[in-house]
Structure formats: structure tokens, C-alpha cells
C-alpha positions as CSV (number, residue, x, y, z in Angstrom):
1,X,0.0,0.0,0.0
2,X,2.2,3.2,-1.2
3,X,0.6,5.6,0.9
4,X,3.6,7.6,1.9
5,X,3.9,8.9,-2.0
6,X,5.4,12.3,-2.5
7,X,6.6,12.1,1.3
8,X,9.8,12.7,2.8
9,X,11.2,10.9,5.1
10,X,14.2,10.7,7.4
11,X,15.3,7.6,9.9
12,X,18.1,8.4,12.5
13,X,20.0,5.1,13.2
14,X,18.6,3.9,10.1
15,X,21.3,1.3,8.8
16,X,20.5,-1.4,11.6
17,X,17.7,-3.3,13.2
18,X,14.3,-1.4,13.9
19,X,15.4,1.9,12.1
20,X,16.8,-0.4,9.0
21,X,13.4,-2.3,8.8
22,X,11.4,1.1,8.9
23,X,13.4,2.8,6.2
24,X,12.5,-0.2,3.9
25,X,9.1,0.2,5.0
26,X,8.7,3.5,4.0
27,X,10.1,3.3,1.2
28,X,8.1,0.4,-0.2
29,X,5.0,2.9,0.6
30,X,6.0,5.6,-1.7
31,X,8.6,7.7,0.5
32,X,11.5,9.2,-0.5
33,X,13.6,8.2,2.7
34,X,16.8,9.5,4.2
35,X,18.7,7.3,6.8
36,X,21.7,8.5,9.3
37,X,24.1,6.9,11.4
38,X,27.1,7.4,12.8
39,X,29.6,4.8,10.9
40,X,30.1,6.2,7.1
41,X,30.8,2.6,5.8
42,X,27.8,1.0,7.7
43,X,25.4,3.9,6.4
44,X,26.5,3.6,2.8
45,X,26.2,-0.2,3.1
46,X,22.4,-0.3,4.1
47,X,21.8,2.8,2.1
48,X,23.0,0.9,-1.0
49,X,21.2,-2.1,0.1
50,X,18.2,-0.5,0.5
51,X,18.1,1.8,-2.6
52,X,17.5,5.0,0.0
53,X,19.8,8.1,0.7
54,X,22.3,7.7,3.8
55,X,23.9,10.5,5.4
56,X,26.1,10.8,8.5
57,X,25.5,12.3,11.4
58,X,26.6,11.3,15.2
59,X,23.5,12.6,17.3
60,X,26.0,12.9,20.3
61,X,27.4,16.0,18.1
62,X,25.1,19.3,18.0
63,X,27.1,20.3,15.0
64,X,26.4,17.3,13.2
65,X,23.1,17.3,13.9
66,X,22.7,21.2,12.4
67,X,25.2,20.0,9.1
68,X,22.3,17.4,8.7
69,X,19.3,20.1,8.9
70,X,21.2,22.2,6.6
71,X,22.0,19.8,4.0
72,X,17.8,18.2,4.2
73,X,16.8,21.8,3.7
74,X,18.7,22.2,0.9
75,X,18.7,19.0,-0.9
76,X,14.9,17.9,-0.1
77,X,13.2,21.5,1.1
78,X,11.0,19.8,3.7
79,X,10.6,16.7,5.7
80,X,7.0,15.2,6.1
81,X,8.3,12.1,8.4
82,X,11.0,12.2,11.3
83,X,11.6,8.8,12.7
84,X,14.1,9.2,15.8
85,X,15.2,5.7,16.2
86,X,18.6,6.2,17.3
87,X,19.7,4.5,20.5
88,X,22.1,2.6,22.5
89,X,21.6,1.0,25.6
90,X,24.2,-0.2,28.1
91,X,22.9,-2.4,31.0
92,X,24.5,-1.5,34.4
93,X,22.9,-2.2,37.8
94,X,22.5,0.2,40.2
95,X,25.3,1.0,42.0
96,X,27.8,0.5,39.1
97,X,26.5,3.3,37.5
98,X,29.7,5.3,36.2
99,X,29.3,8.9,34.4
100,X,30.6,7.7,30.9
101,X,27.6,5.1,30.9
102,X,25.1,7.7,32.6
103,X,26.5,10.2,29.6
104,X,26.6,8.0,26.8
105,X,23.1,6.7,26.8
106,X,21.7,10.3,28.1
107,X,24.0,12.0,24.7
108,X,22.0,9.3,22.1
109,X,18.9,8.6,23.5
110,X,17.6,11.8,25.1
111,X,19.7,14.6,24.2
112,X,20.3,13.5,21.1
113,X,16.9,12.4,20.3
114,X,16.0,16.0,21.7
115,X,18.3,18.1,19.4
116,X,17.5,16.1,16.4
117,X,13.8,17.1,16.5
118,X,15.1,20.8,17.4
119,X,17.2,21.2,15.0
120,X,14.9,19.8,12.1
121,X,12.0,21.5,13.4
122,X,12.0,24.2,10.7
123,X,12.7,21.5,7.9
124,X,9.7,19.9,9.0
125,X,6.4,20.6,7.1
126,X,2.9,21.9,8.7
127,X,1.0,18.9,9.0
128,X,4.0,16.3,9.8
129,X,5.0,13.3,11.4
130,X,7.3,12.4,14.3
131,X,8.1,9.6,15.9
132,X,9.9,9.1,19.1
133,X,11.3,5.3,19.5
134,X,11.3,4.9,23.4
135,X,10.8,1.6,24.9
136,X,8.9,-0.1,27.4
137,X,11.3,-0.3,30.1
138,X,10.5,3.7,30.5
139,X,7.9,1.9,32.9
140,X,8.9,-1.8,33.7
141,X,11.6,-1.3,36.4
142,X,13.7,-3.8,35.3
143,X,17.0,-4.8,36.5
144,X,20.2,-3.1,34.4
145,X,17.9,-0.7,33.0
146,X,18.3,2.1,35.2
147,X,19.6,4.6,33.0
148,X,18.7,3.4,29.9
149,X,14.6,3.4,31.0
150,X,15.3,6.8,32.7
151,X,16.5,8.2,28.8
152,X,13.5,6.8,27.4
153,X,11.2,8.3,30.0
154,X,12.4,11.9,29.9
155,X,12.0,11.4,25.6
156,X,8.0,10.3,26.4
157,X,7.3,13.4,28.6
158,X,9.3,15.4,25.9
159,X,7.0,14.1,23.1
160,X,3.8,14.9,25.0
161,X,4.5,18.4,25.7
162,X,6.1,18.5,22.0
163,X,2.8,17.2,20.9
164,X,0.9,20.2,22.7
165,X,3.4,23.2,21.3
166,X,3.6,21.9,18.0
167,X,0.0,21.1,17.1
168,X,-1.3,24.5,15.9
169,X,1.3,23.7,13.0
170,X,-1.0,20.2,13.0
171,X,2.4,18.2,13.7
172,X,1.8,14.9,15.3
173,X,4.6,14.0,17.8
174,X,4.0,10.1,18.8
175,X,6.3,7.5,20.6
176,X,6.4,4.1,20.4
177,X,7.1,1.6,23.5
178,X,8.5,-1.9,22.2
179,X,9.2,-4.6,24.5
180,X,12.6,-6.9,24.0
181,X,13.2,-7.0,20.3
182,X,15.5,-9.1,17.3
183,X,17.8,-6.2,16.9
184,X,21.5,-6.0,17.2
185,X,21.5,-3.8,20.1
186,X,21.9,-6.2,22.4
187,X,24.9,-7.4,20.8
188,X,26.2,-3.9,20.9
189,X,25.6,-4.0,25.2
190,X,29.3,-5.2,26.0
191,X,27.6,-8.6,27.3
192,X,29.3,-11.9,26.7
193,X,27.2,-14.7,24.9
194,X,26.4,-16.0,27.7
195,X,24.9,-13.3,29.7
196,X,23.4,-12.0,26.2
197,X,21.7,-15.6,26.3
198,X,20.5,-15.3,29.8
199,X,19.3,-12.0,29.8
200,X,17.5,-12.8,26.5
201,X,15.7,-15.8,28.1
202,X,14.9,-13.8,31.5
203,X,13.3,-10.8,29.0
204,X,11.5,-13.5,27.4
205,X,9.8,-15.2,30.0
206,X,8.5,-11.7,31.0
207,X,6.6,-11.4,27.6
208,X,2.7,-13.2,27.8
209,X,3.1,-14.3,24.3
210,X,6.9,-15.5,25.1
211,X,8.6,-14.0,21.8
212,X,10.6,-11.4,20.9
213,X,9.0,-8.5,18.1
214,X,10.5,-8.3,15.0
215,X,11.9,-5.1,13.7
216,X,9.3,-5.6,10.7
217,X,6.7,-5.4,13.4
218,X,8.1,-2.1,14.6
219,X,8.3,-0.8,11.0
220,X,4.7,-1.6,10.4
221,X,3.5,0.6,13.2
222,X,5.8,3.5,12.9
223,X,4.7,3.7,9.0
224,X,1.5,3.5,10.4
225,X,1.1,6.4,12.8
226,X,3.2,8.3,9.9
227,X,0.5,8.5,7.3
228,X,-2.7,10.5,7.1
229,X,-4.5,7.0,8.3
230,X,-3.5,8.3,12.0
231,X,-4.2,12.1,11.3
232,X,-6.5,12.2,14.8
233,X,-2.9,10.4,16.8
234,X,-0.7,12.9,18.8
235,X,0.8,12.8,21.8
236,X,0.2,9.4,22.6
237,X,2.8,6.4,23.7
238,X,1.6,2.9,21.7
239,X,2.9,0.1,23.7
240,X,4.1,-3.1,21.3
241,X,5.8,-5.1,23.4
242,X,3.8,-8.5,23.1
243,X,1.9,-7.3,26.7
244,X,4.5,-6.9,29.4
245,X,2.9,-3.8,29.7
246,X,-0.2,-5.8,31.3
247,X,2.1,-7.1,33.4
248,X,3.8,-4.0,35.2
């Protein structure tokens, strides 16, 4: 169904996992989409792959972010679809908390995330989309996710005040809240395989339908809320995290 035609669309963190998926979503419903990252050779890799634009940009750097806003202005004029996908997320108990993991997952998830939609803001057409990936664990209070579900909580009450400032220019501002996901982020968590296996199993016995989501699943909804089929949707958090959010 190509009913993103004649829309642009940009996906930070777009060459892997969730934001990877999305981009080929949007693009296989009629968007012209850009995807960012912050390794050159990994963006151009799943930009070629993909058949979509890939640009750099380290969302830790507010330079970086402004080169990108000036480049989308000037290449593409307006953006009608913001996807801000890029994360990390380093598990760390409490207590073991040290400022360069308290700083690196703040930099990317929240103030990046932040600065991204700031910066962009004028690029962004009246009568846009954006959508904030957070995550369930903004609520669950699970173990090793102190930081981490403190970032994505501070980017959900962002969105809904975003949502009430920017909707006399009828921009929608949504997040998303997935549970435990196929991506590689995990692998990028400094775990070993064998605590990566263990902590997989322990996150999927928390799940009532006992799988992880897909990142086409993910994909499916953000393309979703992006189009003019969710023109009444602002300001809300959609949980799709196969119902742990029944649980907590």
C-alpha cells in the first residue's frame, strides 16, 4: 500500500535493526527516505542495500546534527516524516552506574533524540510526522535498565508536551514503546554470549506471548502512525511489546 507517496522521510539510526526495517518500510509505501548513522561505511552499506539516501550524522554531536538540517533543507526543502530511532543501551545495575555510561546513553537517546527534533524542526512541514522510538522499560523497572529506562522516559514526557506546542502547526509527535526486540542492540551492550543468552531468556519469559517482536513489526507501526490513516494520533505512547505492559 504506497501511501507515503510524494513524502519525505528521514530515519536516525537507520542502517540497523528497527530503524533499517522502517526505512525499507517507507520506502516500499511511496517515500523518498533518508537514513543517518554514525559509521560512514555502515550507512552507505544499508543505504545501498536498501536503494534510499544515507547521510552521517553522530547525534552525540550538535554540529552534526545542524550540518544534517542544513544539508535536508537544501537537498529535499521539507521533511513530512521524522523517525528518531537512534539509541544505545548499556545495562549497568544500580550502584555500578559510572558517568561515561550515565553520559553515553543520556548523549544518544535523550539529548540527542532531543536536538534532532530541534534542529529539524524548521525543515519539518505543517501537518507532519514524528516519531519518538522509546521503549517499554521507561515503565517496567527492570534490572540493568536504570539509565537506559530513565532516557526513554524523559523522551516520552518530551514528546507529550512536544505534541501540545507543536499542534497549531498540526504536527503529530508520537512515541512508540516496544518490549525486547530481534535487533543488534543487544549485541552492541558489552555482554558476553552467555549473559546475552541469559538475559534474552529472562526478558522473554516476561513477555505473555513468550517471543521477541521483529523489527518488521516495529516498521509496520511507525509507518502506520506516519501517514494521514493516524491524522487524529498525537501525543500518545503505543505500547508493542507483546503485553508486558499488562504485566507491570
Amino acid at each position: 500500500m504506497n501511501n507515503l507517496t510524494n513524502k519525505v522521510a528521514v530515519v536516525t539510526g537507520g542502517n540497523s535493526g528497527i530503524g533499517y526495517s522502517t526505512a525499507k518500510e517507507l520506502k516500499d509505501r511511496g517515500a523518498t527516505v533518508i537514513i543517518t548513522g554514525r559509521n560512514k561505511e555502515k550507512v552507505q552499506q544499508a543505504a545501498s542495500d536498501l536503494g534510499v539516501v544515507g547521510l552521517v550524522c553522530d547525534v552525540r554531536e550538535l554540529p552534526a546534527i545542524d550540518a544534517l538540517a542544513a544539508e535536508l533543507k537544501i537537498k529535499y526543502e521539507k521533511i513530512d516524516i521524522l523517525f528518531v530511532n537512534a539509541g544505545i543501551f548499556i545495562p549497568t545495575p544500580v550502584g555500578h552506574v559510572t558517568e561515561e555510561t550515565f553520559d553515553d546513553q543520556m548523549d544518544i537517546n535523550f539529548k540527542g533524540a532531543v536536538f534532532t527534533i530541534e534542529r529539524l524542526l524548521p525543515v519539518i512541514t505543517d501537518g507532519g510526522s514524528i516519531i519518538n522510538l522509546s521503549s517499554v522499560n521507561a515503565y517496567t523497572g527492570m534490572s540493568n535498565t536504570a539509565i537506559y529506562a530513565a532516557s526513554k522516559a524523559a523522551m516520552n514526557s518530551y514528546t507529550r508536551t512536544a505534541a501540545t506546542e507543536l499542534a497549531p502547526r498540526k504536527i503529530r509527535v508520537n512515541a512508540i514503546n516496544p518490549g525486547p526486540v530481534e535487533t543488534p542492540i543487544f549485541g552492541k551492550s558489552g555482554l558476553s554470549e552467555e549473559q546475552l543468552n541469559g538475559f534474552a531468556q529472562m526478558m522473554q519469559n516476561r513477555v505473555p506471548l513468550k517471543r521477541f517482536g521483529k523489527p518488521e513489526e516495529i516498521a509496520k507501526l511507525v509507518a502506520f502512525l506516519a501517514s494521514d490513516d493516524a491524522s487524529f494520533i498525537t501525543g500518545s505512547e503505543i505500547n508493542i511489546d507483546g503485553g508486558i505492559a499488562i504485566l507491570v
